[in-house]
TORKOL-4160 file (C-alpha; in steps of 0.2 Angstrom, whole numbers, padded with zeros to 4 digits, m for minus):
228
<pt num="1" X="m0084" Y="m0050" Z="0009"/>
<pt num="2" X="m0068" Y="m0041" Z="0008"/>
<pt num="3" X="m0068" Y="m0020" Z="0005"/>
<pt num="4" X="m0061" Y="m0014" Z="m0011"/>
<pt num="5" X="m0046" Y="m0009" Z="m0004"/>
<pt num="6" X="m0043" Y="m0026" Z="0003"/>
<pt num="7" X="m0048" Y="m0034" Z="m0010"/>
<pt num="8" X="m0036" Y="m0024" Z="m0022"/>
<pt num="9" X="m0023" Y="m0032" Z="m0009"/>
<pt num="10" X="m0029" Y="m0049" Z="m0010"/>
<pt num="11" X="m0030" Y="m0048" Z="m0032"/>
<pt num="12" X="m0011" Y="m0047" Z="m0030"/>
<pt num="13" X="m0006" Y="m0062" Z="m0019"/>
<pt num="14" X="0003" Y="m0075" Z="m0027"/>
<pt num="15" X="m0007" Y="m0089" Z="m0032"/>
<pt num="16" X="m0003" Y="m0104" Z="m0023"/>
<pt num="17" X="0010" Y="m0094" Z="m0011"/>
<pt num="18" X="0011" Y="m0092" Z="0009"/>
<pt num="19" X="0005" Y="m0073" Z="0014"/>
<pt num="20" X="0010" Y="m0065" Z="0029"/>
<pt num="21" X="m0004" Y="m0053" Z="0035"/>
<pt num="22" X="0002" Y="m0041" Z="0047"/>
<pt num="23" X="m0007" Y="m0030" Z="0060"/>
<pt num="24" X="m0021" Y="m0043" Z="0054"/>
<pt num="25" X="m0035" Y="m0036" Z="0067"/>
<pt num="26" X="m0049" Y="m0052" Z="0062"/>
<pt num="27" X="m0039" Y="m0056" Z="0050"/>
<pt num="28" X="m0052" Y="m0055" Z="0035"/>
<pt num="29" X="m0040" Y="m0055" Z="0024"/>
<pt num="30" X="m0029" Y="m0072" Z="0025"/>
<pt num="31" X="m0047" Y="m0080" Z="0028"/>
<pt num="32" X="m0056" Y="m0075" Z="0013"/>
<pt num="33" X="m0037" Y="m0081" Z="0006"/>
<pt num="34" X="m0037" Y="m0098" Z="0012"/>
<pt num="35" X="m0056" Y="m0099" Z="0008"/>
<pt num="36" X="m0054" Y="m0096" Z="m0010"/>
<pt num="37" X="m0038" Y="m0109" Z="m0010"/>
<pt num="38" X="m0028" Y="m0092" Z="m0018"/>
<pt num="39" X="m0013" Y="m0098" Z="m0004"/>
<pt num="40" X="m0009" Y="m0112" Z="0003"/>
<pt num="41" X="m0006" Y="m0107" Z="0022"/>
<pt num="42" X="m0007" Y="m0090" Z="0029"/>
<pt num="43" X="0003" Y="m0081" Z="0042"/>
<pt num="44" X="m0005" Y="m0069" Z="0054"/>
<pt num="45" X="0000" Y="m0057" Z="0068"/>
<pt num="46" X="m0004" Y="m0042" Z="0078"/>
<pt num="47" X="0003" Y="m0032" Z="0090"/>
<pt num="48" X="m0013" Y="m0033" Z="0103"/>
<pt num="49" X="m0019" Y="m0047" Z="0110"/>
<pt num="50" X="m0036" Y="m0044" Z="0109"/>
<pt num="51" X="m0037" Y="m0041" Z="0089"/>
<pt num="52" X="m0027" Y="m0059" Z="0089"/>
<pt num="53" X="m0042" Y="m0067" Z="0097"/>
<pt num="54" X="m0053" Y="m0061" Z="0085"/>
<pt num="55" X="m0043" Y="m0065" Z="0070"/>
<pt num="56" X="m0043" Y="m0082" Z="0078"/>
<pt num="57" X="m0062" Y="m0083" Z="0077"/>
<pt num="58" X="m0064" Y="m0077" Z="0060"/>
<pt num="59" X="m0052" Y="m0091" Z="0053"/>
<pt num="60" X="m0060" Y="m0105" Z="0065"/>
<pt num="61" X="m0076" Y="m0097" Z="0057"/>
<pt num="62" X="m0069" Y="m0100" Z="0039"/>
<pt num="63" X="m0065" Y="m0119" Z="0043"/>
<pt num="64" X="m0045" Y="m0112" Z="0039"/>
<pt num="65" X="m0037" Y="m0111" Z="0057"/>
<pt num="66" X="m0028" Y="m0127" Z="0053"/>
<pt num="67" X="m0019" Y="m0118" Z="0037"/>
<pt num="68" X="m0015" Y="m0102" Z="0047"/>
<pt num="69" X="m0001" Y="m0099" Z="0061"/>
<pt num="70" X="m0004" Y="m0082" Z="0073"/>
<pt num="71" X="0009" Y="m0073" Z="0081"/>
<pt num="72" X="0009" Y="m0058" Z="0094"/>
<pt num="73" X="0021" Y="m0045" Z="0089"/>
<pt num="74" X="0026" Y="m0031" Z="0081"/>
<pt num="75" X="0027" Y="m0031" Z="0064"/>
<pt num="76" X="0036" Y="m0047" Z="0060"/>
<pt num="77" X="0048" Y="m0050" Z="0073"/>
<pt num="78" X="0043" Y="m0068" Z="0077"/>
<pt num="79" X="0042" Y="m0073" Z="0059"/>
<pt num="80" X="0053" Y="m0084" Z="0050"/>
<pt num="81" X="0055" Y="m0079" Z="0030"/>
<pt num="82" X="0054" Y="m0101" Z="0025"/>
<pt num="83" X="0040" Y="m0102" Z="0010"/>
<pt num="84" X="0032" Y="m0084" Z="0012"/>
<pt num="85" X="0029" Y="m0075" Z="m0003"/>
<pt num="86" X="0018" Y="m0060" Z="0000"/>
<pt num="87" X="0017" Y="m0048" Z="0015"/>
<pt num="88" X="0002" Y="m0037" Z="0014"/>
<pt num="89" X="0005" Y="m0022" Z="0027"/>
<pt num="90" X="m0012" Y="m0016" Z="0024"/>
<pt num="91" X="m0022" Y="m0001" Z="0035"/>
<pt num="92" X="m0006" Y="0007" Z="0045"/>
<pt num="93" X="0004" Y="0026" Z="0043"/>
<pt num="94" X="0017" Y="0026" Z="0029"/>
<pt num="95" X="0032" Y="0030" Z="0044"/>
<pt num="96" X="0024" Y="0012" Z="0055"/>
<pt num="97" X="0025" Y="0003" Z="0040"/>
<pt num="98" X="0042" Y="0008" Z="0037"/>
<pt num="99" X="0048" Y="0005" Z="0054"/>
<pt num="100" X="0041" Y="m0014" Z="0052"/>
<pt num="101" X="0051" Y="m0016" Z="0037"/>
<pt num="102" X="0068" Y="m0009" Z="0044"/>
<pt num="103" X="0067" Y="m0020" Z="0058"/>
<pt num="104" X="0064" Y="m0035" Z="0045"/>
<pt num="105" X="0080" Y="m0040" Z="0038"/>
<pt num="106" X="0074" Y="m0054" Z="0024"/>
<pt num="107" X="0061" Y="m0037" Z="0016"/>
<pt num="108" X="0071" Y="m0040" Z="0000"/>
<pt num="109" X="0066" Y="m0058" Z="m0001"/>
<pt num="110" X="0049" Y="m0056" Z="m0003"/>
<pt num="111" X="0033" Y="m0048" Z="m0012"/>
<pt num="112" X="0025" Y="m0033" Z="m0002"/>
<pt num="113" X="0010" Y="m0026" Z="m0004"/>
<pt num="114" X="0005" Y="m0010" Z="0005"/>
<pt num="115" X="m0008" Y="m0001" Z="0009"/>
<pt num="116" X="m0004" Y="0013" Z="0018"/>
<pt num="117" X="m0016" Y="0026" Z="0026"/>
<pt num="118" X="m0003" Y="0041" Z="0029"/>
<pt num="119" X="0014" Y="0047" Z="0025"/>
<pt num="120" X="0011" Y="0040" Z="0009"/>
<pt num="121" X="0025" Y="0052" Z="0001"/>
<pt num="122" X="0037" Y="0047" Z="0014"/>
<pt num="123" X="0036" Y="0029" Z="0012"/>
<pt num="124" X="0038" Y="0029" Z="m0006"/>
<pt num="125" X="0052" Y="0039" Z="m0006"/>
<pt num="126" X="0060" Y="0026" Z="0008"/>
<pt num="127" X="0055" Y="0012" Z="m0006"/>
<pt num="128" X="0065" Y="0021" Z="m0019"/>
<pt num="129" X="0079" Y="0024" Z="m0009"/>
<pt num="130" X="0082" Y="0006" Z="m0003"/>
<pt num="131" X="0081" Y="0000" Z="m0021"/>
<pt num="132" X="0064" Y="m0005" Z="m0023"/>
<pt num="133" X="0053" Y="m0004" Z="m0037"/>
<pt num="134" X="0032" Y="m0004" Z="m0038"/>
<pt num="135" X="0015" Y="m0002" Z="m0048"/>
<pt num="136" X="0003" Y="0008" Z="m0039"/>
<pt num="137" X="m0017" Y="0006" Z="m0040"/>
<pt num="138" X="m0030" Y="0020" Z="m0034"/>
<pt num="139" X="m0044" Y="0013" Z="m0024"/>
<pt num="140" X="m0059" Y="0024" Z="m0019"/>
<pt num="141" X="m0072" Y="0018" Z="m0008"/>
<pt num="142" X="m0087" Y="0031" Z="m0007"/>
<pt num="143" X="m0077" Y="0047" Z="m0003"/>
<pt num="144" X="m0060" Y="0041" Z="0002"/>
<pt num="145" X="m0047" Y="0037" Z="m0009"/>
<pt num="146" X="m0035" Y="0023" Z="m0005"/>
<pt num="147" X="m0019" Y="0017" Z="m0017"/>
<pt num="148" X="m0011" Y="0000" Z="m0016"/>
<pt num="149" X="0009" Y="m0003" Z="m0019"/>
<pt num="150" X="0015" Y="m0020" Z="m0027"/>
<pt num="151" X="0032" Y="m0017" Z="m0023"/>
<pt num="152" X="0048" Y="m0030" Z="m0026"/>
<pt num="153" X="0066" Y="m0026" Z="m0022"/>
<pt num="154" X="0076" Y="m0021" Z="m0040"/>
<pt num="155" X="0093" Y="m0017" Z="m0031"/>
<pt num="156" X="0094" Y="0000" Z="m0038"/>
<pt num="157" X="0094" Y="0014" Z="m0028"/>
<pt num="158" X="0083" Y="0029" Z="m0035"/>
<pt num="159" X="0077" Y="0047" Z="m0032"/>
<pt num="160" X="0059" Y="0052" Z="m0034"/>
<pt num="161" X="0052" Y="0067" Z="m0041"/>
<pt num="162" X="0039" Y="0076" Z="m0033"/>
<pt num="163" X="0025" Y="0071" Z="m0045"/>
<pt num="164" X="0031" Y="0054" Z="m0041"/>
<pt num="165" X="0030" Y="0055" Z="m0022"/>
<pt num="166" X="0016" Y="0064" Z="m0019"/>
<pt num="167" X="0003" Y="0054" Z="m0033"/>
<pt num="168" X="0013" Y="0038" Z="m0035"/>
<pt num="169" X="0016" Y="0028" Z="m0052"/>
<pt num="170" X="m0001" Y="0027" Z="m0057"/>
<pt num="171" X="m0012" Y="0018" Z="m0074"/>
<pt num="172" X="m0016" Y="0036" Z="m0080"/>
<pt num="173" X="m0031" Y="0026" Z="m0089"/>
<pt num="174" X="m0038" Y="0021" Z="m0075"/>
<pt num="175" X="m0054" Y="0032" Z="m0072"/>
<pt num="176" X="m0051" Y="0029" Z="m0052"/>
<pt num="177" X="m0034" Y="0035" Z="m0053"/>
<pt num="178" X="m0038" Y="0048" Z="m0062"/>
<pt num="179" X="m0049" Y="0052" Z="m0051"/>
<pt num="180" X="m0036" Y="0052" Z="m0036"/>
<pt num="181" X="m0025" Y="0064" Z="m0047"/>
<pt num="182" X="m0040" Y="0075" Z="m0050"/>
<pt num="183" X="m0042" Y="0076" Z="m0030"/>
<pt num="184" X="m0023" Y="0078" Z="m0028"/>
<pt num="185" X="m0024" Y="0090" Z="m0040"/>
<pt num="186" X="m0037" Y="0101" Z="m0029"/>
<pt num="187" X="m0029" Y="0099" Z="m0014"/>
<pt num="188" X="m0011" Y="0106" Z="m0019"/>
<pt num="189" X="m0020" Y="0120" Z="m0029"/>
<pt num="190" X="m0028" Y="0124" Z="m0013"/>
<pt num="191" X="m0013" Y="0121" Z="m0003"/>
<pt num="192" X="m0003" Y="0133" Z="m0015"/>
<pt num="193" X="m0016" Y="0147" Z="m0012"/>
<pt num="194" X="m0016" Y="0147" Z="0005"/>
<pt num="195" X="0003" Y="0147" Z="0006"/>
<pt num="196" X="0002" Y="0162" Z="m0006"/>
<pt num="197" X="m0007" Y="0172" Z="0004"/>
<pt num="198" X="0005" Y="0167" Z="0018"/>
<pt num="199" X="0018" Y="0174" Z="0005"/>
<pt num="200" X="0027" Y="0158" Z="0008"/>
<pt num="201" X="0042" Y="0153" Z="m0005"/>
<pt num="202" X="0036" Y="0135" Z="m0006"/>
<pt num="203" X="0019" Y="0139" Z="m0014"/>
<pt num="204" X="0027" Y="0140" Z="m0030"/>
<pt num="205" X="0032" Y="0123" Z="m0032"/>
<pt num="206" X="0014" Y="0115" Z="m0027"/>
<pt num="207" X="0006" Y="0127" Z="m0039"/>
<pt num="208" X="0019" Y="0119" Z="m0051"/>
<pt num="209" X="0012" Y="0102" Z="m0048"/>
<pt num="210" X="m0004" Y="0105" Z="m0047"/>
<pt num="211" X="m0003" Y="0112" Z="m0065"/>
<pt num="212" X="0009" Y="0097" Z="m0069"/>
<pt num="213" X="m0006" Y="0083" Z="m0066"/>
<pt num="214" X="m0021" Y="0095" Z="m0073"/>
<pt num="215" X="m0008" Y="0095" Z="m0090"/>
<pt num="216" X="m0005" Y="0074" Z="m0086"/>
<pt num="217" X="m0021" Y="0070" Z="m0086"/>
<pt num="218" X="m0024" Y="0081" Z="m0103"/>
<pt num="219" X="m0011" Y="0073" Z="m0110"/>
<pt num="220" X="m0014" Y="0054" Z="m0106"/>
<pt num="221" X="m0031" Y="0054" Z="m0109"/>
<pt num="222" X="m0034" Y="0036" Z="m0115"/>
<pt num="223" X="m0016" Y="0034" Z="m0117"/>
<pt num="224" X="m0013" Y="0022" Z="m0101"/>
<pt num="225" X="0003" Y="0030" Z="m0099"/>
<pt num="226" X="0010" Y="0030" Z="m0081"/>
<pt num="227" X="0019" Y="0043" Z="m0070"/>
<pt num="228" X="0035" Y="0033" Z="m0065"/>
């Protein structure tokens, strides 16, 4: 049983394709994958040894080992691009998931879908500026909130704004993601007060997006508009 925000990843795979799982750690994931018969092989690596073992168990476990290759490495550096479509990077800081995808040189080729825990903001604007494009999901699993990037290369260079970097390209429909923004929304209000009281310049501009998604989510009530 996958959690939702790996199973927001896996709803995304291509039917019938290759995934790459990287920094698999037991590799739940590709095996519930190959279980299903949503891809036909499944490629696997981490950068420890000892999560590799136990990714190895959980797909012997599964009856998939046979459809799966493992690799120990960083990122992808020992894997070859033939027949993958889909590399889920789920779990990892926006900056590590970055530097995975600098180093990979076929990342245009394929479909990514990312997960990532931190630096969120930065690695969208990295996404933007290397000419990708995305749809964006909110995930919430008891307290936390987690969002999940569909991203394909577009070849066009673009420039975020800051609505755009900080809460992403969301279904304003969704009740989850409007649930996300709500909580954006909080923490930048907050975040704006205490740099008031600092009587810091900046505290201007998150007061102004904080009153920018309390009027989005006013205004797109029902509407199933999206922010980018």
């Amino acid at each position: 049983m996958l959690t939702k925000r790996l199973a927001a990843c896996a709803a995304l795979v291509t039917p019938g394709g290759v995934v790459c799982d990287v920094g698999t750690d037991h590799a739940y994931l590709p095996a519930e994958l190959l279980r299903r018969g949503q891809c036909t092989r499944a490629v696997a690596t981490d950068i420890h040894a000892g999560p590799l073992e136990a990714a190895k168990r959980t797909l012997t476990e599964a009856g998939v080992l046979e459809q799966a290759e493992l690799f120990l490495c960083d990122g992808l550096a020992q894997v070859q691009p033939e027949g993958i479509t889909d590399v889920v990077i789920a779990g990892m800081g926006g900056e590590t998931i970055i530097h995975i995808l600098e180093d990979c040189p076929w990342r245009r080729q394929v479909h990514l879908i990312l997960q990532p825990m931190t630096k969120i903001p930065d690695l969208r604007r990295w996404l933007a500026e290397q000419g990708f494009s995305w749809t964006e999901q909110a995930v919430q699993e008891g307290e936390k909130f987690y969002v999940v990037l569909s991203v394909f290369h577009s070849g066009t260079p673009g420039i975020l704004s800051l609505l755009e970097q900080e809460v992403g390209c969301l279904d304003w429909q969704s009740q989850t993601a409007r649930r996300y923004a709500g909580w954006k929304q909080q923490r930048f209000q907050k975040l704006a007060q205490r740099l008031r009281q600092a009587q810091r310049p900046e505290a201007e501009q998150w007061e102004t997006l904080a009153e920018t998604i309390q009027k989005k989510l006013q205004e797109t009530d029902g509407k199933g508009e999206t922010s980018c």
